[in-house]
GUPADO-611767 format. One record per residue: residue in three letters; x, y, z of N, C-alpha, C in turn. Coordinates in nm, 4 decimals. Atoms other than C-alpha are relative to their C-alpha. Layout:
// GUPADO-611767
+------+----------+----------+----------+----------+----------+----------+----------+----------+----------+
! code !      n.X !      n.Y !      n.Z !     ca.X !     ca.Y !     ca.Z !      c.X !      c.Y !      c.Z !
+------+----------+----------+----------+----------+----------+----------+----------+----------+----------+
!  ALA !        X !        Y !        Z !        X !        Y !        Z !        X !        Y !        Z !
...
+------+----------+----------+----------+----------+----------+----------+----------+----------+----------+
// end
This chain:
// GUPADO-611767
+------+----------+----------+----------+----------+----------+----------+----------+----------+----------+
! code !      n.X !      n.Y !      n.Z !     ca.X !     ca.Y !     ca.Z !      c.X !      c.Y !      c.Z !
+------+----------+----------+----------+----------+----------+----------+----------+----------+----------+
!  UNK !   0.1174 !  -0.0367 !   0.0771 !  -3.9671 !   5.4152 !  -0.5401 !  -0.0419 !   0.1442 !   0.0257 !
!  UNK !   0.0461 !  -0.1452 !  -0.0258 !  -4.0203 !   5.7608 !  -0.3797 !   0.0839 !   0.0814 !  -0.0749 !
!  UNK !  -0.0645 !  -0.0601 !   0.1072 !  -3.7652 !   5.9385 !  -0.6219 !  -0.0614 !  -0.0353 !  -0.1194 !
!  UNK !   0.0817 !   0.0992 !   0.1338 !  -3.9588 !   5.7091 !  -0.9170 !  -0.1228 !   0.1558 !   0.0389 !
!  UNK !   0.1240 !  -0.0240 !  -0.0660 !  -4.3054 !   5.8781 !  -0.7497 !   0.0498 !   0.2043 !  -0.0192 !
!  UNK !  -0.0726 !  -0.1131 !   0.0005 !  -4.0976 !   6.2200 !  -0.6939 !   0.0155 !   0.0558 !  -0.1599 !
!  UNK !   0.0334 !  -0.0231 !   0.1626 !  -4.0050 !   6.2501 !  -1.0859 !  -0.1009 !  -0.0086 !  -0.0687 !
!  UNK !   0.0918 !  -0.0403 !   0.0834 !  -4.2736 !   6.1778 !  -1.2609 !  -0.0989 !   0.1186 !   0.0538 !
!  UNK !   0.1187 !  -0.1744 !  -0.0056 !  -4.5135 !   6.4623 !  -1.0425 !   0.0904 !   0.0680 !  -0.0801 !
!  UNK !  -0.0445 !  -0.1061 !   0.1041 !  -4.2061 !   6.6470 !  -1.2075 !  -0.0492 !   0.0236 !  -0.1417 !
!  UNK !   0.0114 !   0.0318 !   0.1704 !  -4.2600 !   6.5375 !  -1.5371 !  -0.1576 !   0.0214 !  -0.0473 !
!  UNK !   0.1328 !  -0.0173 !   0.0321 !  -4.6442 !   6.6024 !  -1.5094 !  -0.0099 !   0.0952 !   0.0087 !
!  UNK !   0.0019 !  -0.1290 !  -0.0426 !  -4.6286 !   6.9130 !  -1.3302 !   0.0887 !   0.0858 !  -0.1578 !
!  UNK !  -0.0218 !  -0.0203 !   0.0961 !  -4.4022 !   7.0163 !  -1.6244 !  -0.0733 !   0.0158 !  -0.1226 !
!  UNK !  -0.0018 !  -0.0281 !   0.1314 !  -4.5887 !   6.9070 !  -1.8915 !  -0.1650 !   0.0703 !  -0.0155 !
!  UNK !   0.1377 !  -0.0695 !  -0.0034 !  -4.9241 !   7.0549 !  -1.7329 !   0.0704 !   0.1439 !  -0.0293 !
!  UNK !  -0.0869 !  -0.1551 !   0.0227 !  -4.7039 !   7.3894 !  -1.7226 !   0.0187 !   0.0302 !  -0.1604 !
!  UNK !   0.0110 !  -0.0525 !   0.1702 !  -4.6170 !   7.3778 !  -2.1056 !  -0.1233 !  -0.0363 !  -0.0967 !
!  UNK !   0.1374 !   0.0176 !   0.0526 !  -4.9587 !   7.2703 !  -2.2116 !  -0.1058 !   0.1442 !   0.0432 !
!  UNK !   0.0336 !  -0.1192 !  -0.0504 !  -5.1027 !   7.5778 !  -2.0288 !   0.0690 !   0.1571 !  -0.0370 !
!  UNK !  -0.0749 !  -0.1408 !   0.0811 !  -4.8182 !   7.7988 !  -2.1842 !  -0.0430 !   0.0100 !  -0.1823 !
!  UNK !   0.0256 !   0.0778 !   0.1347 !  -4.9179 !   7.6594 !  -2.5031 !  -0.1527 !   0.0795 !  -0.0761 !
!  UNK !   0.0899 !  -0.0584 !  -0.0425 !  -5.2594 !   7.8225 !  -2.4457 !   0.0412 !   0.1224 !  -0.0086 !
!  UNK !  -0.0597 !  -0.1925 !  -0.0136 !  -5.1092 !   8.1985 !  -2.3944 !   0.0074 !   0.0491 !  -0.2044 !
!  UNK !  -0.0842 !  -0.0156 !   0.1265 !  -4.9579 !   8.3972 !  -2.6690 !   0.1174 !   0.0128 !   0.0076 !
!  UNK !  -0.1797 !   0.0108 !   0.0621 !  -4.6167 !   8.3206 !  -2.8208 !  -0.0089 !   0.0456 !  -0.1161 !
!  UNK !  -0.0196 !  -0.0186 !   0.1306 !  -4.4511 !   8.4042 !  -3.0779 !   0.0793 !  -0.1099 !  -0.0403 !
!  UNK !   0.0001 !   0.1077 !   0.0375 !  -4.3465 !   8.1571 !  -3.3154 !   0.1401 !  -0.1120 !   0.0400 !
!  UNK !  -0.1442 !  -0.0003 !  -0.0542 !  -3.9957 !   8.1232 !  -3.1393 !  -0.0476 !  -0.1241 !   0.0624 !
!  UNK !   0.0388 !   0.0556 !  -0.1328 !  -4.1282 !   8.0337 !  -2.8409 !  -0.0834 !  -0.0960 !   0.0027 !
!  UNK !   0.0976 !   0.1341 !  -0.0240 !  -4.4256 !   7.7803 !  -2.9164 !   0.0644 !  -0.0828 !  -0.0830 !
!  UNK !  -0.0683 !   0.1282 !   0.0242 !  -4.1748 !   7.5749 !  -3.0981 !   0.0899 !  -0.0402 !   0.1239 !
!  UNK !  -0.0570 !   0.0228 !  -0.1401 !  -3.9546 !   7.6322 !  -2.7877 !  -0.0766 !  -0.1131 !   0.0958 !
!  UNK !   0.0671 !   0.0633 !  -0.1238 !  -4.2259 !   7.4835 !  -2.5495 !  -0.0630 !  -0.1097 !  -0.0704 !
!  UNK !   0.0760 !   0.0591 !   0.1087 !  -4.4079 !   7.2567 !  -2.8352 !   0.1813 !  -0.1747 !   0.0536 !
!  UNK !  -0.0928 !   0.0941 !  -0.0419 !  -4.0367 !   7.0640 !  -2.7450 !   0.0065 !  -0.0608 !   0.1167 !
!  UNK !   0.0143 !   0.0598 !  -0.1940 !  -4.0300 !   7.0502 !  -2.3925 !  -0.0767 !  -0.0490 !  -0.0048 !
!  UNK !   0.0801 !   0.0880 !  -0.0522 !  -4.3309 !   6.9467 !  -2.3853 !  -0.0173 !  -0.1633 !  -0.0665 !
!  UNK !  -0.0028 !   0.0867 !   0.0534 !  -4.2715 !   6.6507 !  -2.6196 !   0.0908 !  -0.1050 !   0.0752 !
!  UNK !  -0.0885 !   0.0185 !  -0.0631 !  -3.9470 !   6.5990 !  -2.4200 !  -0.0590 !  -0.1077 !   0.1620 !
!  UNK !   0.0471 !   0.0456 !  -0.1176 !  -4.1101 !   6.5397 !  -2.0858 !  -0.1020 !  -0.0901 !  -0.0220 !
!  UNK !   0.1066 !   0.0854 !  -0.0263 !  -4.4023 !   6.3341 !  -2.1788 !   0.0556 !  -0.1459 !  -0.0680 !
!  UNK !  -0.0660 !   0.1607 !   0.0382 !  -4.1427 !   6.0914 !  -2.3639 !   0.1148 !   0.0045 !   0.1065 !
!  UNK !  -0.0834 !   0.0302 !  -0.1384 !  -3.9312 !   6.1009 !  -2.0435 !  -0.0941 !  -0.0623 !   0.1190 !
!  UNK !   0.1011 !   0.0727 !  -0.1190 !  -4.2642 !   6.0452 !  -1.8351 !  -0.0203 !  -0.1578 !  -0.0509 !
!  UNK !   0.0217 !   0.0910 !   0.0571 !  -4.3210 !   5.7350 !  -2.0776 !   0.1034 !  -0.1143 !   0.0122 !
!  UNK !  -0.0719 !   0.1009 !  -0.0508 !  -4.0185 !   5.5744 !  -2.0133 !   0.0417 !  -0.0108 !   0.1405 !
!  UNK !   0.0033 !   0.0513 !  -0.1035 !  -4.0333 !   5.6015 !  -1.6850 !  -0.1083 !  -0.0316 !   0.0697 !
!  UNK !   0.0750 !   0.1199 !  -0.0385 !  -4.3641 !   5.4486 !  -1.6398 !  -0.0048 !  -0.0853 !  -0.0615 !
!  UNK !  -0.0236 !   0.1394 !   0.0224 !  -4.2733 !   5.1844 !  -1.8600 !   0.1257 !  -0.0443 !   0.0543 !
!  UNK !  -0.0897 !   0.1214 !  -0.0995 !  -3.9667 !   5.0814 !  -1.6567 !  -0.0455 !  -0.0130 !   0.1537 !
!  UNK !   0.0746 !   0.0142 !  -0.1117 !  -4.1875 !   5.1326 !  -1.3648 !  -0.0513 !  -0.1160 !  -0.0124 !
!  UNK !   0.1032 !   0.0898 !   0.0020 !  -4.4410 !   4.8976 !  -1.4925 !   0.1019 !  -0.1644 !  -0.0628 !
!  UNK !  -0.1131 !   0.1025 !  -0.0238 !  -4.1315 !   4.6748 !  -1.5671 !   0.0365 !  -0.0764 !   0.0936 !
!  UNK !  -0.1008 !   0.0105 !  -0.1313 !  -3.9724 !   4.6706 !  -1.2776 !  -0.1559 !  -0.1067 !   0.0947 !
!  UNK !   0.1683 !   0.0536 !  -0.0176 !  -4.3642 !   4.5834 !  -1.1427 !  -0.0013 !  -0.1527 !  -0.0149 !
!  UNK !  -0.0036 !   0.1730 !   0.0545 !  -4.3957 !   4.2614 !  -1.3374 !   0.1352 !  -0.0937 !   0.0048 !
!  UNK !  -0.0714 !   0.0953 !  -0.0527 !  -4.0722 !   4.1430 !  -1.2802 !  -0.0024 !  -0.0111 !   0.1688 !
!  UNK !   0.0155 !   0.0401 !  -0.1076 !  -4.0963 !   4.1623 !  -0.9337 !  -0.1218 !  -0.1165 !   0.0547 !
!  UNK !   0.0986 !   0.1283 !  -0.0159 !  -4.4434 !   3.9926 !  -0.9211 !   0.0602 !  -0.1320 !  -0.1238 !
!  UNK !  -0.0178 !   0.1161 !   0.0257 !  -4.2851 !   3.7227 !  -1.1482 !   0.0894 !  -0.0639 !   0.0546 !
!  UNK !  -0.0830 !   0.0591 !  -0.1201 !  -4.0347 !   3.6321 !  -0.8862 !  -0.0691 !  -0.0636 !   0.0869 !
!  UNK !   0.1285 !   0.0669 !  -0.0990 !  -4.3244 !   3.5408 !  -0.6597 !   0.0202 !   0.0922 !   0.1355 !
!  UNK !   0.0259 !  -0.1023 !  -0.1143 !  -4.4038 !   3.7088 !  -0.2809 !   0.1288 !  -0.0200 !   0.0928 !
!  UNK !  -0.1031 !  -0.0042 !  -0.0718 !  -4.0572 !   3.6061 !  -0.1311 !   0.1232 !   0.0530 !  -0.0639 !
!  UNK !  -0.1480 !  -0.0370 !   0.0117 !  -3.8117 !   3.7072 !  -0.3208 !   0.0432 !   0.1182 !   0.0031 !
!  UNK !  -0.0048 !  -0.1222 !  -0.1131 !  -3.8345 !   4.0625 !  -0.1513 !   0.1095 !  -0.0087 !   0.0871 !
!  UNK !  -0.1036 !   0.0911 !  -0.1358 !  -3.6521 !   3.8865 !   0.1086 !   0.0946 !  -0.0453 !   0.0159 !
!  UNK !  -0.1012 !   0.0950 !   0.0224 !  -3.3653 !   3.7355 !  -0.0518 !  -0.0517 !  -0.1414 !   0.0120 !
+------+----------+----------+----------+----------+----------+----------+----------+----------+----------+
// end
């Protein structure tokens, strides 16, 4: 889970970064350039907190032992 935990700060930190570039001035190159990325990363953050929150509920529907084998 700490690589899980590890990526997404990426993926936030990222998409606070092109939301803040977004803000500046570009030219029209470039805020389609970053207008992507930032679409990119927040549907990369999305599927990986929904297989987070996956992974989540199947584990609690296993019940509190099966951690354990």
């Amino acid at each position: 889970m700490m690589i899980d935990d590890q990526l997404a700060r990426a993926h936030r930190n990222n998409i606070r970064r092109y939301r803040h570039l977004l803000q500046t001035s570009l030219t029209e190159f470039e805020r389609q350039f970053v207008e992507r990325r930032l679409n990119e990363e927040q549907s990369k953050l999305e599927i990986l907190v929904s297989s987070l929150s996956n992974e989540v509920h199947r584990d609690r529907s296993r019940g509190p032992d099966s951690r354990f084998g």
